[in-house]
C-alpha positions in Angstrom: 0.0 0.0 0.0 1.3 3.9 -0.7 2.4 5.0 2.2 1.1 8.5 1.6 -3.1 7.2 1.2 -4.6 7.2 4.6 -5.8 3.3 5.5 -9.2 3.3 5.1 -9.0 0.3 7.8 -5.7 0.0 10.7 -5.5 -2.2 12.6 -2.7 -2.5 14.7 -1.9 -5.7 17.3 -5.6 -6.5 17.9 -6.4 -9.4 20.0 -9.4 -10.7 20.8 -10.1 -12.9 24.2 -13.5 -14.3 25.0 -14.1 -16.0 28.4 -16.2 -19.5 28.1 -16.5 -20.3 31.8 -13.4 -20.4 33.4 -11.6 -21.3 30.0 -10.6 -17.7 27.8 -10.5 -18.1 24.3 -8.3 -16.1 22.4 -9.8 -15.6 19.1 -8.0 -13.3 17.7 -3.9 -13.2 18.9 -2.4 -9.9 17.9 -3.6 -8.8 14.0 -1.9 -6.1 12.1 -2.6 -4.8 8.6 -4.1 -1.8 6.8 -6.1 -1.5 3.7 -6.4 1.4 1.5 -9.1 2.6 -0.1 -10.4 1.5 -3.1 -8.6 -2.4 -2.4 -10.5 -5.8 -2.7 -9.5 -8.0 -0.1 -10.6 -11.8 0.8 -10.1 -12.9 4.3 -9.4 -16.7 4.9 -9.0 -19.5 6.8 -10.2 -22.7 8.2 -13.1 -22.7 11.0 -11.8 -21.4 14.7 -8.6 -19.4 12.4 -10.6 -16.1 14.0 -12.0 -15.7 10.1 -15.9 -14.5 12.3 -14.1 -12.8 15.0 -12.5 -10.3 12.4 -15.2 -9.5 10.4 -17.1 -8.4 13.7 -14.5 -6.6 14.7 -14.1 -5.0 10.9 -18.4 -4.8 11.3 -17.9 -2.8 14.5 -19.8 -5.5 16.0 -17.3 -6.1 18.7 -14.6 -4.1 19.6 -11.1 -5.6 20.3 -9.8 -6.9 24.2 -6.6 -4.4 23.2 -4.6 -3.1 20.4 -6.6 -0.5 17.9 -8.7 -0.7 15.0 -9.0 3.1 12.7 -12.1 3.1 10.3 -11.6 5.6 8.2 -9.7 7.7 10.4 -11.5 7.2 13.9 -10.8 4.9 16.4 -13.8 2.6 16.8 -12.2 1.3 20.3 -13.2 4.6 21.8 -16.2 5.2 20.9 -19.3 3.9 23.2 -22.4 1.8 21.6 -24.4 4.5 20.2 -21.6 6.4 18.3 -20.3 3.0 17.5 -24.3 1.9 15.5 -23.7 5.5 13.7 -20.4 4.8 12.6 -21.7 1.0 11.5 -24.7 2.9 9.9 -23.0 5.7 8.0 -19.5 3.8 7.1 -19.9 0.3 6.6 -22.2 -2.1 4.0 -22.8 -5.4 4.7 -23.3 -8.2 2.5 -24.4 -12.0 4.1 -24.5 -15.4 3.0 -28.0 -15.8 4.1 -29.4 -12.4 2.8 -30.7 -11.4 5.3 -33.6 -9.7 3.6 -37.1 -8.6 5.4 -39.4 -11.8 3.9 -42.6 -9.5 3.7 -40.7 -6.4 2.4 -40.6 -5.1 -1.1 -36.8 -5.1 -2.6 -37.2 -1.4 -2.8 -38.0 -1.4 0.8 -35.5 -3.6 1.7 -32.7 -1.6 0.3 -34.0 1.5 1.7 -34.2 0.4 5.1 -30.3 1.7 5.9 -31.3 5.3 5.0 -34.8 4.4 7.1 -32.4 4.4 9.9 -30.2 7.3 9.3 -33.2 9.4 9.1 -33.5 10.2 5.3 -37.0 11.6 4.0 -39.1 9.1 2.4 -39.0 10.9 -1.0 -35.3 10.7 -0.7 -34.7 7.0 0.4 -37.3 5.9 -2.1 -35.5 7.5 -5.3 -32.2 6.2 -3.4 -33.1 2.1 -3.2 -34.7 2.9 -6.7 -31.6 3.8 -8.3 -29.2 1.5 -6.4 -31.5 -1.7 -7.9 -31.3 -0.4 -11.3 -27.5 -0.6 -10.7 -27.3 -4.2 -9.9 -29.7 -5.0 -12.6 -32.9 -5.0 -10.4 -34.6 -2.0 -12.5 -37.7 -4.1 -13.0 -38.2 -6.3 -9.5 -38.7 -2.7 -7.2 -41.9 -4.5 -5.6 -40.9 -8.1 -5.5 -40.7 -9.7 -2.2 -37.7 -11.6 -1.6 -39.9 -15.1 -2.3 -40.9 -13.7 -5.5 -37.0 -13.5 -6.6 -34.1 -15.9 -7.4 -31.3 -16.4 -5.0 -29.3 -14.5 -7.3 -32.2 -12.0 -7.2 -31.9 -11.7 -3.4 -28.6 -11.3 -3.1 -27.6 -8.4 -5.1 -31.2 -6.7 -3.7 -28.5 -7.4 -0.3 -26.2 -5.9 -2.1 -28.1 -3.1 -3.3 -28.8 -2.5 0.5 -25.1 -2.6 1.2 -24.2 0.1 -1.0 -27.5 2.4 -0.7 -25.7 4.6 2.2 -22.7 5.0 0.0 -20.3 3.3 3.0 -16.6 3.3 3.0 -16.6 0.0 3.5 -18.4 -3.3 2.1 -18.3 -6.2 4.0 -19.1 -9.4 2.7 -19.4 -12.5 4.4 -19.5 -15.7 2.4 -21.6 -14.0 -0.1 -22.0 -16.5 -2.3 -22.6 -19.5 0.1 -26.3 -20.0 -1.0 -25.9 -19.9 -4.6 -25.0 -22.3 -7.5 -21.7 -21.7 -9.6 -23.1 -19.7 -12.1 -25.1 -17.7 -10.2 -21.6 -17.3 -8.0 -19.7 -16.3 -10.7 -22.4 -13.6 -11.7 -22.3 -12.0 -8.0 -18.5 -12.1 -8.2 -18.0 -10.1 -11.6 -20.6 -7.7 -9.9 -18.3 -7.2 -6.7 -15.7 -6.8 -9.4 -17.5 -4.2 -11.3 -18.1 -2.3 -7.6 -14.3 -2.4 -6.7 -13.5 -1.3 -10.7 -15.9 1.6 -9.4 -13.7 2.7 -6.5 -15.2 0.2 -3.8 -13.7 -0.8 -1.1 -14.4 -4.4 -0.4 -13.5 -6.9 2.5 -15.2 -10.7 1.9 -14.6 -13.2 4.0 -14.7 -16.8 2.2 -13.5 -20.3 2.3 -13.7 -20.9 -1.2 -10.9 -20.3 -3.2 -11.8 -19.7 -6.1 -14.0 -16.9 -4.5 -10.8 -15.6 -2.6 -9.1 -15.5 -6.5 -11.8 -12.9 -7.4 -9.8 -10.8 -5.3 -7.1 -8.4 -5.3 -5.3 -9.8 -2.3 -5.5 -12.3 0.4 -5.1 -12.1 4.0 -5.1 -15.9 5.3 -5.7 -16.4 9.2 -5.2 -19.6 11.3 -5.5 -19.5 15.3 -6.0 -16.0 15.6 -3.1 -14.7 13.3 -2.5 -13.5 10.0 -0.3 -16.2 8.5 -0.4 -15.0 4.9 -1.1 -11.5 3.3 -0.4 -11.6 -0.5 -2.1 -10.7 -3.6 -3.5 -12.3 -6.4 -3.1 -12.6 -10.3 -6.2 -13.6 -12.1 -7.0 -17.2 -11.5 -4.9 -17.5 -8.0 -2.7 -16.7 -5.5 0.8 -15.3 -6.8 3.2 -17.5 -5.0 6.7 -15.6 -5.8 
């Protein structure tokens, strides 16, 4: 990374420790890296590496036992629960494996529900979702309830939602878990097209030829970064 861009994510020695009785865990054993803005990064490693530990810490769904974690220039540690749901609100998209969609909801007002939150007039939010499903293709499926689409269909309405608060950050967890290869391969070269389009994009996945998709790879196993390196098209450099 250029030294002179600002890391749009620091973190520096972050550990995370989680006490299960009298046993502590420690997830996550002292992580350090930065991305800029505008990268495309896949996060992975095999189950208990600390792969879900990170991406709640990136989510600002946790916040570290010690060392520090800069979103965009503030230090998330610091900040108490409500000014830590604004920050989530206002800098971060997320993206799950599951959806995640509101069953008896439009896909307009499923994507609009972010700027529901933050406050945005209705007029405002509505021309907002609106535009953001014409961008992933969606133009034509505004009222559709999520059992009325594909999976396909439901996922980039999730991704829609994701980007509708135009966050710093998308985070994307297994995103294509649920869905058949092509389908897979059609959500990927839209992640593609979003980080062609400036995006910044963290997704954590097991599967590598998911993780290939991506610019580089940040690989994890009990609670440290084992591996940070990028990729060419097709895989992993290895020199």
């Amino acid at each position: 990374m250029n030294s002179s861009i600002r890391p749009i994510i620091a973190l520096r020695d972050v550990t995370k420790t989680y006490a299960l009785g009298d046993i502590e865990v420690h997830a996550l054993r002292g992580i350090t890296f930065a991305i800029a803005p505008g990268e495309y990064v896949a996060i992975m490693g095999p189950s208990g590496s600390g792969k879900s530990t990170l991406m709640n810490t990136l989510g600002c769904l946790d916040r570290p036992t010690s060392g520090s974690y800069e979103l965009d220039g503030v230090n998330v540690g610091t900040l108490g629960d409500n000014a830590l749901a604004a920050i989530r609100l206002k800098k971060l998209g997320f993206v799950f494996q599951g959806f995640n969609l509101l069953a008896r909801t439009s896909a307009l007002k499923n994507v609009a529900l972010p700027l529901f939150y933050a406050g945005t007039p209705l007029r405002v939010r509505t021309a907002a979702a609106a535009a953001q499903l014409r961008d992933v293709g969606l133009g034509d499926r505004l009222d559709h309830k999520p059992s009325e689409l594909s999976g396909g269909q439901q996922q980039r309405v999730a991704i829609a939602r994701a980007l509708v608060n135009d966050p710093a950050v998308v985070l994307a967890d297994e995103p294509t878990g649920n869905l058949d290869s092509q389908t897979s391969e059609e959500i990927m070269a839209l992640f593609e097209q979003l980080n062609e389009s400036g995006r910044t994009i963290i997704m954590v996945t097991h599967d590598e030829e998911v993780a290939a998709h991506a610019k580089r790879v940040i690989r994890l196993r009990d609670g440290l970064v084992v591996a940070d390196e990028p990729t060419i098209c097709g895989g992993v450099r290895k020199d």
